[in-house]
C-alpha positions as CSV (number, residue, x, y, z in Angstrom):
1,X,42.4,-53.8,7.5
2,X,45.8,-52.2,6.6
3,X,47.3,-49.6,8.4
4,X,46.9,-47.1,5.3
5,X,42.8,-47.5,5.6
6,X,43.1,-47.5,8.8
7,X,44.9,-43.7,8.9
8,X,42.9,-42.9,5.7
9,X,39.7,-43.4,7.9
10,X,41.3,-42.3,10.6
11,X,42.2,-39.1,9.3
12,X,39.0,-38.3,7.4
13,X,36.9,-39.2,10.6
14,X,39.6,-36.7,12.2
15,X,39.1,-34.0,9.4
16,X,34.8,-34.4,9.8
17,X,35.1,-33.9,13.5
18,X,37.6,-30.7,13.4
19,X,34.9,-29.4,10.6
20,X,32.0,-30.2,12.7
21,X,33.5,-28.4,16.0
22,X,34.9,-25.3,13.8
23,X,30.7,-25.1,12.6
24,X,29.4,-25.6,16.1
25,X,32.1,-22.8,17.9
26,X,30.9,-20.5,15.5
27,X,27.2,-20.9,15.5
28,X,27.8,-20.4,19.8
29,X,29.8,-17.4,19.2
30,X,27.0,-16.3,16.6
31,X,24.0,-17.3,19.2
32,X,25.9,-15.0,22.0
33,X,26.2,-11.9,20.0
34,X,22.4,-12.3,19.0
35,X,21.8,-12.8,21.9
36,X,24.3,-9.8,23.5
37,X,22.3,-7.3,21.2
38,X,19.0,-8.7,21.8
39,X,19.9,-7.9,25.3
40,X,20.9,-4.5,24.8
41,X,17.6,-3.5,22.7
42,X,14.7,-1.3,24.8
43,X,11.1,-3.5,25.5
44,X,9.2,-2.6,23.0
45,X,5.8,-0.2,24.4
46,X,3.0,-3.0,23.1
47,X,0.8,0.0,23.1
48,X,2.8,1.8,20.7
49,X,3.4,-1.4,18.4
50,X,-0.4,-1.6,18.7
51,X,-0.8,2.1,17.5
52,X,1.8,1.7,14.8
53,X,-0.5,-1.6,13.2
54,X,-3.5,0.5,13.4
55,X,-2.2,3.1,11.5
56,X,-0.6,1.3,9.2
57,X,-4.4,-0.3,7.7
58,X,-5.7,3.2,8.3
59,X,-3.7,4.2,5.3
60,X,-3.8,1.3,3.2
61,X,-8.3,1.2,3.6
62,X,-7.9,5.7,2.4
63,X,-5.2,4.2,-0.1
64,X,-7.8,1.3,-0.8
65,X,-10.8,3.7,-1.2
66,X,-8.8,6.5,-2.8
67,X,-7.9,3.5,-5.6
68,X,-12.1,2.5,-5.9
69,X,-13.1,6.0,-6.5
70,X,-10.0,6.2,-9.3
71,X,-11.1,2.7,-10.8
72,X,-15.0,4.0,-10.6
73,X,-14.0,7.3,-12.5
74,X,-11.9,5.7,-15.1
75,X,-15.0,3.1,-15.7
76,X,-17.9,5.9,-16.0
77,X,-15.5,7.7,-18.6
78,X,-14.7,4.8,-20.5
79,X,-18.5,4.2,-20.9
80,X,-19.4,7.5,-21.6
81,X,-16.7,7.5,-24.3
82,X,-18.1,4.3,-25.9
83,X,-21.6,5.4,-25.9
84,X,-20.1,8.6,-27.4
85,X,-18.4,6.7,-30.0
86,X,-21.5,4.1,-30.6
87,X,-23.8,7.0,-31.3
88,X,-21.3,8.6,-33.6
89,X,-20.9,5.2,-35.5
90,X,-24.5,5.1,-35.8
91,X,-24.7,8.8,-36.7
92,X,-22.2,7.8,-39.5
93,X,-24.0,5.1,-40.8
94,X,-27.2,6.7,-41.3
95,X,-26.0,9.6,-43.1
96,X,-24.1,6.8,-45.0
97,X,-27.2,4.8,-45.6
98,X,-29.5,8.1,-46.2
99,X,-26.9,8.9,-49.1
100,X,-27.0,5.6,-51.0
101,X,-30.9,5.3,-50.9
C-alpha cells in the first residue's frame, strides 16, 4: 500500500467516525430533552383517560345512529319516489295505449 491510500483510507475512516459521533451526541442530547420534558409532564389520572375513551365512542355510536336513521330516511324517500314515478309511467302509458286503440 502507498502512503497516499493509506491517508486516503485513513482520512475517510477518520471523516465516517467524526460523522458517526456528531449523529450519536445528538441523538443523547435529543434522548435527554425527551426525556427532561417527559419528566416535567403531570401522571396522567387513568380514571380520567378512562372517562375521556368512554366518551369519546359515546358520541361516535349517537353519530353512528344519528347517520342510520339519515341513510334509513333517504332510502324510504327514494322508494317512495320510484313507486311514485313507476305508477306515473304506467299511468302514462295507458292513457297512451287507451288513445291509439
Amino acid at each position: 500500500m502507498t502512503t497516499s491510500t493509506t491517508t486516503s483510507r485513513d482520512t475517510i475512516s477518520d471523516t465516517a467516525r467524526r460523522g458517526q459521533e456528531t449523529y450519536a451526541n445528538a441523538v443523547h442530547l435529543w434522548v435527554d430533552s425527551i426525556q427532561k420534558v417527559i419528566g416535567s409532564l403531570p401522571t396522567p389520572d387513568s380514571k380520567l383517560l378512562h372517562e375521556v375513551v368512554d366518551d369519546y365512542f359515546t358520541v361516535a355510536e349517537q353519530v353512528l345512529a344519528t347517520q342510520r336513521k339519515f341513510a334509513n330516511s333517504v332510502l324510504a324517500a327514494t322508494a317512495s319516489a320510484v313507486t311514485d314515478a313507476r305508477s306515473a309511467a304506467q299511468d302514462v302509458a295507458r292513457d297512451a295505449a287507451a288513445k291509439t286503440s
